[in-house]
GUTORLO-127246 format. One line per 8 residues: number of its first residue (from 1); their letters; for each residue x, y, z of N, C-alpha, C. Coordinates in nm, 2 decimals. Layout:
# residues N
NUM = a = X,Y,Z,X,Y,Z,X,Y,Z  ...
This chain:
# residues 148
1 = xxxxxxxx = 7.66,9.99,18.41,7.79,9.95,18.44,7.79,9.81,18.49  7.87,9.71,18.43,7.85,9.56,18.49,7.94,9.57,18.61  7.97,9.45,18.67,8.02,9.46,18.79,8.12,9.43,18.80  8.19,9.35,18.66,8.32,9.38,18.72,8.40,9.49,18.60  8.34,9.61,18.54,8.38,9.66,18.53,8.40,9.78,18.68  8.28,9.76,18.76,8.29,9.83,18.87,8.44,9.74,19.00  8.43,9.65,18.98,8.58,9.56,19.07,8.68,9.64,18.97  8.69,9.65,18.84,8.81,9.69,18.79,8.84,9.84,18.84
9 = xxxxxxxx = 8.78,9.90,18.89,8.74,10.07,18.88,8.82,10.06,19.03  8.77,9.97,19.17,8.78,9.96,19.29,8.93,9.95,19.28  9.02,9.81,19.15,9.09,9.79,19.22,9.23,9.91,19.11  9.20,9.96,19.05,9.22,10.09,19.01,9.26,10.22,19.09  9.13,10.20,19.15,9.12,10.31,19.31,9.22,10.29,19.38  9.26,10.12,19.42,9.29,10.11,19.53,9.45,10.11,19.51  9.48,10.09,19.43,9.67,10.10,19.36,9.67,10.28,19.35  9.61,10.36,19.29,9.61,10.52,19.27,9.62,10.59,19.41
17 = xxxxxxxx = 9.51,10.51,19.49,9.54,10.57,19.65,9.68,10.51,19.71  9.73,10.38,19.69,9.84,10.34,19.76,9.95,10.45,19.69  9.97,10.43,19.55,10.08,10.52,19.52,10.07,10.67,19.53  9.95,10.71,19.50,9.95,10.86,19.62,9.96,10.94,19.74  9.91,10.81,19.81,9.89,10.87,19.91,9.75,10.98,19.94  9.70,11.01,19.84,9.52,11.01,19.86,9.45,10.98,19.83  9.32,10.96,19.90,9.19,10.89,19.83,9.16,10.87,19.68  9.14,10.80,19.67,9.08,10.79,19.51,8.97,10.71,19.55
25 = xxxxxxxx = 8.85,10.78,19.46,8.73,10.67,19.46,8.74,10.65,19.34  8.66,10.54,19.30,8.62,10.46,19.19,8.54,10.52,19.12  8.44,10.61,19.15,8.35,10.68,19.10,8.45,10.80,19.00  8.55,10.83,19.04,8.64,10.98,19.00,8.70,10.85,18.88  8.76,10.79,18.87,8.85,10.67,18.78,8.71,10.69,18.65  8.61,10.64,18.69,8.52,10.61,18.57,8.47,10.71,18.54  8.45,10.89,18.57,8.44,10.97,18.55,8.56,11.00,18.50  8.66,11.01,18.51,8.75,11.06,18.42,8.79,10.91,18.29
33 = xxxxxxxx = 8.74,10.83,18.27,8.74,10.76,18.13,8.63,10.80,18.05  8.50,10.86,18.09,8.39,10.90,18.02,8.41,11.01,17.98  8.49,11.05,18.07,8.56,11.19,18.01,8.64,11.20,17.89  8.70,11.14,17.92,8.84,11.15,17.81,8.72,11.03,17.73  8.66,10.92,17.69,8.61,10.90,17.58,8.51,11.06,17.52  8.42,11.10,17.58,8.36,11.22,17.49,8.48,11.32,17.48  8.60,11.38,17.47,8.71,11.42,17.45,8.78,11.40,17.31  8.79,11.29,17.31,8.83,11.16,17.21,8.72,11.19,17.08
41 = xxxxxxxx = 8.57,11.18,17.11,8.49,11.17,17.03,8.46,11.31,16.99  8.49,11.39,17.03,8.47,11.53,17.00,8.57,11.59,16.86  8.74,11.54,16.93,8.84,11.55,16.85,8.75,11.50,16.73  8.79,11.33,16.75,8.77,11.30,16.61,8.62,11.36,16.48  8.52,11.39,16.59,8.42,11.48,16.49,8.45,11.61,16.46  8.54,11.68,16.51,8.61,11.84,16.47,8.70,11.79,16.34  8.80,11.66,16.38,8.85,11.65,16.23,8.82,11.61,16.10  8.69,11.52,16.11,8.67,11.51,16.00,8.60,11.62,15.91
49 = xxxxxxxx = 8.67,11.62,15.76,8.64,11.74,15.71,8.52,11.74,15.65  8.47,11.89,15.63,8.37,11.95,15.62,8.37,11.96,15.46  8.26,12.02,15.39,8.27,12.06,15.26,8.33,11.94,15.16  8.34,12.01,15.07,8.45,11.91,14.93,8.54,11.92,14.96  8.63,11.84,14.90,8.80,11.85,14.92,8.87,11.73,14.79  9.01,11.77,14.74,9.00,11.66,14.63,9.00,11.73,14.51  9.03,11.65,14.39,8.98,11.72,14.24,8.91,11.65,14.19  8.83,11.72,14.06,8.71,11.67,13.98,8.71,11.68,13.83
57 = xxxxxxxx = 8.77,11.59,13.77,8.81,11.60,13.65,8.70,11.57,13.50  8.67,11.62,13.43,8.59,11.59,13.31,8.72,11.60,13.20  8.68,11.48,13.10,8.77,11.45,12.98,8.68,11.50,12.89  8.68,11.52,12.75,8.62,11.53,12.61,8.73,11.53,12.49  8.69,11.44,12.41,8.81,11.45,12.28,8.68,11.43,12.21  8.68,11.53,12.07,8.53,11.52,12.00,8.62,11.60,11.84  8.57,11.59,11.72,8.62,11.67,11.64,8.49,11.78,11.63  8.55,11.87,11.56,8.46,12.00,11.52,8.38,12.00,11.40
65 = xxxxxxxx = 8.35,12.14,11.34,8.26,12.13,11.21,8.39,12.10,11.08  8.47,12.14,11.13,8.59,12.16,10.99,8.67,12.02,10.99  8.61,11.93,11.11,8.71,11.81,11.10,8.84,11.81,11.18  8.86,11.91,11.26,8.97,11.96,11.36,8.91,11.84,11.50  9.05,11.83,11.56,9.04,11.79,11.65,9.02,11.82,11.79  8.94,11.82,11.92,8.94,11.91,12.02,8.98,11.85,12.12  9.08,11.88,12.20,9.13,11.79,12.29,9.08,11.91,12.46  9.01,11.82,12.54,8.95,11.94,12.64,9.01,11.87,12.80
73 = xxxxxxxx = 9.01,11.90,12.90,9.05,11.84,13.00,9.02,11.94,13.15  8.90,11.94,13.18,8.84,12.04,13.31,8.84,11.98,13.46  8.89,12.07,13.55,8.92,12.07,13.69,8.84,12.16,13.75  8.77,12.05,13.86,8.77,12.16,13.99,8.81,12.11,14.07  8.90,12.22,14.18,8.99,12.15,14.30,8.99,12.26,14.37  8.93,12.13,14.48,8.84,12.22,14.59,8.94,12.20,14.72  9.00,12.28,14.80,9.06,12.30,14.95,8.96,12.41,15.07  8.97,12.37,15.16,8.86,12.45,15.25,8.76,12.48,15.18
81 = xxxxxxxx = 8.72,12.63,15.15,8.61,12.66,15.08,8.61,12.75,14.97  8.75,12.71,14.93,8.72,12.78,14.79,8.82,12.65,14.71  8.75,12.69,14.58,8.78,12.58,14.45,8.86,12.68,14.34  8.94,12.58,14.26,9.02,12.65,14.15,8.95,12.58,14.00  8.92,12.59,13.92,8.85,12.58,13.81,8.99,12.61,13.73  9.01,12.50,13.64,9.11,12.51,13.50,9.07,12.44,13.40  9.05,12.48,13.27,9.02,12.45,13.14,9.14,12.44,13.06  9.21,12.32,13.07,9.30,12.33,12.95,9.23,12.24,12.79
89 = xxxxxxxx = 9.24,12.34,12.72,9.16,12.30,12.55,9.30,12.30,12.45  9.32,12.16,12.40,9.40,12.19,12.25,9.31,12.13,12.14  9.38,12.20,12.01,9.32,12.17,11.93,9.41,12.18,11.78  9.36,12.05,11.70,9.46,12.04,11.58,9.40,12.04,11.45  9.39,12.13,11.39,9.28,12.18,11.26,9.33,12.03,11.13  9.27,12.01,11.05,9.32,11.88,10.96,9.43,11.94,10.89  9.49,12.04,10.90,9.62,12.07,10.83,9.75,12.02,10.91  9.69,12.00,11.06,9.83,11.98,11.14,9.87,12.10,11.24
97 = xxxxxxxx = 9.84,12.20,11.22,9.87,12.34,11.32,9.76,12.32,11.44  9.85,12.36,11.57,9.81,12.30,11.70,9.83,12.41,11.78  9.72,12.43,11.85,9.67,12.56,11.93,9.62,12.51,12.09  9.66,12.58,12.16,9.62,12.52,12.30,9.58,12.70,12.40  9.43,12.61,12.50,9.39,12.77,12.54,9.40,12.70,12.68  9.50,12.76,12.78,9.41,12.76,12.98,9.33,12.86,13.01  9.24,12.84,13.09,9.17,12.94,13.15,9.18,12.88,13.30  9.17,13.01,13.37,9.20,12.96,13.52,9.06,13.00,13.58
105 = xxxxxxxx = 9.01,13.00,13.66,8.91,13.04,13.79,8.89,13.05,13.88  8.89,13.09,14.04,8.91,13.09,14.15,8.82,13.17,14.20  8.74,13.10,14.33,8.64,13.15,14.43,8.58,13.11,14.50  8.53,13.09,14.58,8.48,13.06,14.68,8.35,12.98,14.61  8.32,12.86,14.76,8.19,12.74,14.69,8.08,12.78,14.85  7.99,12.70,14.85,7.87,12.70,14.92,7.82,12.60,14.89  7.82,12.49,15.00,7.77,12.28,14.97,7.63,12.31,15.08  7.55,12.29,15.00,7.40,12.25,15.06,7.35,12.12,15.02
113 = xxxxxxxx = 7.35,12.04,15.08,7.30,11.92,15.04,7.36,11.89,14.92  7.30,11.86,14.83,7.40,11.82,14.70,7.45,11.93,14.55  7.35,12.07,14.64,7.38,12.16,14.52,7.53,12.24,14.58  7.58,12.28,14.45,7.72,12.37,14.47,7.69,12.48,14.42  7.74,12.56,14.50,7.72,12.74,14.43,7.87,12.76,14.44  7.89,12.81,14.34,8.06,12.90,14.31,7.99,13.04,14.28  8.12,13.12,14.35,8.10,13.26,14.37,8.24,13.30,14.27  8.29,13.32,14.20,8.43,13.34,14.17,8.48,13.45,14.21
121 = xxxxxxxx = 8.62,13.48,14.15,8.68,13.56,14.26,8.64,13.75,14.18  8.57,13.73,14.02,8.50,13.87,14.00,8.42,13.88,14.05  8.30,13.81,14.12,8.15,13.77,14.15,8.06,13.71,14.07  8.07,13.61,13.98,7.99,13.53,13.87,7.97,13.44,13.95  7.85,13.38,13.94,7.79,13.26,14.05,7.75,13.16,13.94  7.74,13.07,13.98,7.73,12.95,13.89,7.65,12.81,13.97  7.59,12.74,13.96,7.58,12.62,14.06,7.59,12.47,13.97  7.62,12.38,14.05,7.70,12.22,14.01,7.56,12.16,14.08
129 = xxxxxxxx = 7.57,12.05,14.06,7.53,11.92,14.16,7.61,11.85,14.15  7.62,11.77,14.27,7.71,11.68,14.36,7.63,11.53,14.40  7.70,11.44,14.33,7.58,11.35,14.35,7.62,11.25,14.52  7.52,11.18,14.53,7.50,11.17,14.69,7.63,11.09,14.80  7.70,11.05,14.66,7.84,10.95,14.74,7.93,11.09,14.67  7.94,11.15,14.63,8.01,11.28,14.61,8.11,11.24,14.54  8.09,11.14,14.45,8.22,11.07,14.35,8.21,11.16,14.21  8.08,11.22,14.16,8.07,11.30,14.08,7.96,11.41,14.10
137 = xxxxxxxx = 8.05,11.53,14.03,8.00,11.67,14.03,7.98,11.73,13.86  7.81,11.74,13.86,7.77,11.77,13.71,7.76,11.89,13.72  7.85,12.00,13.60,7.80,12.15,13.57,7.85,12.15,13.49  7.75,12.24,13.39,7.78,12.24,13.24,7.73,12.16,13.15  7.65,12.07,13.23,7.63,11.93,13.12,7.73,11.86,13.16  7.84,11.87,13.17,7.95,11.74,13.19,7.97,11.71,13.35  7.97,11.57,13.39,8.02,11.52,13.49,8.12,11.47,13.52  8.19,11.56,13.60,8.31,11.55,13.66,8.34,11.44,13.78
145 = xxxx = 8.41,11.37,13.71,8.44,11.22,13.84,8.57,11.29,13.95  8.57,11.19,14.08,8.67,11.24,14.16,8.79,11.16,14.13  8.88,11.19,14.14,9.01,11.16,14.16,9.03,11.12,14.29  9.10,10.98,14.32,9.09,10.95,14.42,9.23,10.95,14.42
């Protein structure tokens, strides 16, 4: 403690005791700001969040064997600790007729260092990697960038 943070502490004391009317030491003043800073510092480490959070998108547009078009667009969107998985696929055969498939997914994840385990919500397990700035998550072969 420098010294005049200790004069500031005294003359702290000495206004808290006039307007109270009881003692205040200087010692109790700087004990209750080291207080309330680890208080402070506690908060802010409980809110910063834990796990993923955010969505993860993979694009693909590619044609097929017949020359049809495949239009693909995959999500994972992760809140607390479970993630929702959606595959929306269209596709347009060289005649013009246009077909479109969702598939949904939902279940619970598990973040260990950079690997991801999905549990779904039948019990099929699966695992991603998460690369180390957590801007992309590869499963499947495809890498899914974040959406910021």
């Amino acid at each position: 403690m420098t010294q005049s943070t200790t004069q500031q502490a005294d003359k702290l004391a000495k206004m808290a005791t006039k307007k109270t009317g009881k003692s205040i030491k200087p010692q109790w003043i700087m004990g209750a700001v080291g207080a309330g800073i680890v208080v402070i510092a506690v908060i802010i480490f409980l809110l910063i969040p834990k796990g993923l959070h955010g969505t993860y998108t993979y694009h693909d547009q590619h044609k097929d064997l017949l020359d049809g078009t495949v239009n693909s667009t995959e999500t994972f969107t992760f809140k607390g600790d479970q993630y929702t998985y959606k595959d929306n696929e269209k596709y347009q055969d060289v005649m013009g007729a246009k077909t479109a498939h969702t598939r949904h997914e939902k279940g619970t994840y598990k973040l260990e260092d950079q690997d991801v385990t999905f549990t779904s919500s039948q019990g099929v397990k699966s695992t991603a990697t998460l690369s180390k700035d957590k801007s992309h998550l590869n499963f499947g072969g495809s890498s899914f960038a974040k959406n910021n």
